[in-house]
VMD Tcl script that draws the C-alpha trace (Angstrom):
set ca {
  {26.20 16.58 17.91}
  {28.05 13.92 16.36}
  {27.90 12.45 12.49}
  {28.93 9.48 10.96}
  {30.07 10.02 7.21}
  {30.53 6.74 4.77}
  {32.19 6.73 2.01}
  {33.28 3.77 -0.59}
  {30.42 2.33 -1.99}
  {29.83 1.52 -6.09}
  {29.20 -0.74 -8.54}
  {31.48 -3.47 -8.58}
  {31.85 -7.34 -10.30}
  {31.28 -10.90 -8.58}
  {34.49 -11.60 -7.05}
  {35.82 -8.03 -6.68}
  {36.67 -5.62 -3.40}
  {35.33 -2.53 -1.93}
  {36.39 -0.64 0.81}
  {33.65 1.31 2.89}
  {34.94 3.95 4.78}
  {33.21 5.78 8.21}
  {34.35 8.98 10.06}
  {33.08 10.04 13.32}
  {33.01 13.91 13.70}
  {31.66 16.19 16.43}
  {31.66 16.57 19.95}
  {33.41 12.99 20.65}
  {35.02 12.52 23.90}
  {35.40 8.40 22.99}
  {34.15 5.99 20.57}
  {33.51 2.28 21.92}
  {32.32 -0.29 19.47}
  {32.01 0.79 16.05}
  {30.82 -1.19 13.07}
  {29.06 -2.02 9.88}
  {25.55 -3.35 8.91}
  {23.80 -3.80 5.73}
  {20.15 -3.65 4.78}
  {18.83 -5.29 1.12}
  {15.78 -4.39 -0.18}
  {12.91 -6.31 1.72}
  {14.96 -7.00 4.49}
  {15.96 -6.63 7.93}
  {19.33 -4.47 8.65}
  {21.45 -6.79 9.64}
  {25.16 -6.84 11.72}
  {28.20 -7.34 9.43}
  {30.94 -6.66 11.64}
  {31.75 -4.53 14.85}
  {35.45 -3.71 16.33}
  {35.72 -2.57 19.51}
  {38.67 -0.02 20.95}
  {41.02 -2.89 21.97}
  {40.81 -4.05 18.47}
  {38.48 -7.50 19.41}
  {36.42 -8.37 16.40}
  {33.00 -9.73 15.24}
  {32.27 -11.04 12.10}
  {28.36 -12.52 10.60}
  {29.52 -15.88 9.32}
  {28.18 -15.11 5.82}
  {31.30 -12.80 5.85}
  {34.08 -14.64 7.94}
  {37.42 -14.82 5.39}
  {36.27 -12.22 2.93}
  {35.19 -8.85 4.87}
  {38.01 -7.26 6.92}
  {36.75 -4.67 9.58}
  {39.23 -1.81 11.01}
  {39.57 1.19 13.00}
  {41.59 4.31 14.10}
  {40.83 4.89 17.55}
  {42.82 8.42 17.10}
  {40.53 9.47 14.38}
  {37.64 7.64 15.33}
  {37.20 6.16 11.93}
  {36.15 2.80 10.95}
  {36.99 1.13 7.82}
  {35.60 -2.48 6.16}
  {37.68 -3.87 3.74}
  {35.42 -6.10 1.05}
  {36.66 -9.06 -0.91}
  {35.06 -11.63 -2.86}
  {31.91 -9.98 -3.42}
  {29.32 -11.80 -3.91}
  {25.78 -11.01 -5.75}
  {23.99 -11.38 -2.47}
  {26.03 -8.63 -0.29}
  {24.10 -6.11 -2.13}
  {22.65 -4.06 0.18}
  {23.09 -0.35 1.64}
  {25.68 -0.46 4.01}
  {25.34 1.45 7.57}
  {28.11 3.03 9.28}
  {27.06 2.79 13.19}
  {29.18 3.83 16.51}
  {28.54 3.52 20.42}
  {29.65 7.16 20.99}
  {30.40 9.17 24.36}
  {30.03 12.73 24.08}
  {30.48 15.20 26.47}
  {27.32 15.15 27.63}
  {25.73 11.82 26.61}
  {26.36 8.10 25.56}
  {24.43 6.62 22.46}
  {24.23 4.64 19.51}
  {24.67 6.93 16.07}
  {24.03 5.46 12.77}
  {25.53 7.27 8.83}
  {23.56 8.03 6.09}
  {24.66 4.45 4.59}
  {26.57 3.98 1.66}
  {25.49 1.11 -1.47}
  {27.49 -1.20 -2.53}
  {26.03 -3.78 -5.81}
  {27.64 -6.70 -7.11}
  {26.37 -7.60 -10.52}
  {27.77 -8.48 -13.64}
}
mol new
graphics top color blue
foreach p $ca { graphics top sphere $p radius 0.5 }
foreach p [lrange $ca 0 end-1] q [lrange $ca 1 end] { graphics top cylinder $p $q radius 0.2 }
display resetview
């Protein structure tokens, strides 16, 4: 059994920074790509970032210079550092890992976390 556990979300100004926070606890023998999405209302979830173990990292272009992804390959946690929020990255925000447990390899998604930006 594994869980993914956000944290960070909130209520925060045009042009201000969040930091979203995801731990990976259970029965985790490795964690390969882990990563964020982000799902407004009336739309599809979409990718926001993913970092993989060697630290190699992939950014959506409406986010390249202002969203920093990281990890901790020790504690399995992935972190995404926000800046210059904007109105339109509103949107739940999804925690999601490529997990290998003792027994099986899949994709595990949190609880998501939501993050406004109004004024």
């Amino acid at each position: 059994q594994v869980q993914l556990v956000e944290s960070g979300g909130g209520l925060v100004q045009p042009g201000g920074s969040l930091r979203l926070s995801c731990a990976a606890a259970g029965n985790i023998f490795l964690a390969y790509g882990m990563g964020w999405y982000r799902q407004a209302p009336g739309n599809q979830r979409e990718l926001v970032a993913t970092i993989f173990r060697d630290g190699w990292t992939n950014y959506a272009d409406f986010v390249k210079g202002r969203f920093t992804i990281s990890r901790d390959n020790a504690k399995n946690t992935v972190n995404l550092q926000m800046n210059s929020l904007k109105p339109e990255d509103t949107a739940v925000y999804y925690c999601s890992a490529d997990i290998q447990t003792w027994t099986r390899r899949g994709g595990y998604w949190g609880q998501g976390t939501q993050v406004a930006v109004s004024s």
